[in-house]
C-alpha positions in Angstrom: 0.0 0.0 0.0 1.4 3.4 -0.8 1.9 6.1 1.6 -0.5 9.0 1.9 1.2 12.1 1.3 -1.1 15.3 3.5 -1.6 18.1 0.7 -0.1 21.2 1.8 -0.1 25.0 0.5 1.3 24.7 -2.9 1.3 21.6 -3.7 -1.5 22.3 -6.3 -3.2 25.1 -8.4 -6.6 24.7 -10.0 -6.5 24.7 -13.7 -9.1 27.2 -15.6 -10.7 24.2 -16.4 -11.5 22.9 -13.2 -8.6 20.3 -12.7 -6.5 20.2 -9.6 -3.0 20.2 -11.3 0.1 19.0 -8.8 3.0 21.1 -8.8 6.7 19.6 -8.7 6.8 20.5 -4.9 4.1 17.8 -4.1 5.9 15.2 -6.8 9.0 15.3 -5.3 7.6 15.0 -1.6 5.7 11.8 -3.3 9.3 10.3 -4.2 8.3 8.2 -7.3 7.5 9.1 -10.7 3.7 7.6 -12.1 4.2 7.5 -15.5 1.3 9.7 -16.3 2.9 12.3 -18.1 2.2 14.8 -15.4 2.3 18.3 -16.6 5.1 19.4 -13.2 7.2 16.1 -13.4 10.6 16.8 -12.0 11.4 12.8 -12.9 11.3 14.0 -16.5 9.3 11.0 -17.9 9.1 10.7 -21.7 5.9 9.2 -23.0 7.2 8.2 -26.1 10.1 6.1 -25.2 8.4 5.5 -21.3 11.3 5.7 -19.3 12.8 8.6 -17.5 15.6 10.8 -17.3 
């Protein structure tokens, strides 16, 4: 089971759309990178090749 991570002041921003996007701060308190081609990944994963940096 993975670890819950408590959201904290700027770890997100609301897109204009509605979304709640995650910033890099919250990524790198999560520690891992999941592959979903998130928009603030500091892991620097490649969707066409699906591997990282």
């Amino acid at each position: 089971m993975k670890k819950i991570i408590p959201i904290e002041e700027g770890d997100f921003y609301w897109t204009p759309e509605g979304y709640r996007c995650f910033t890099e701060q919250y990524h790198l308190k999560r520690g891992y990178c999941c592959e979903s081609s998130c928009r603030h990944c500091p892991y620097g994963f490649n969707t066409k090749t699906h591997s990282q940096k």
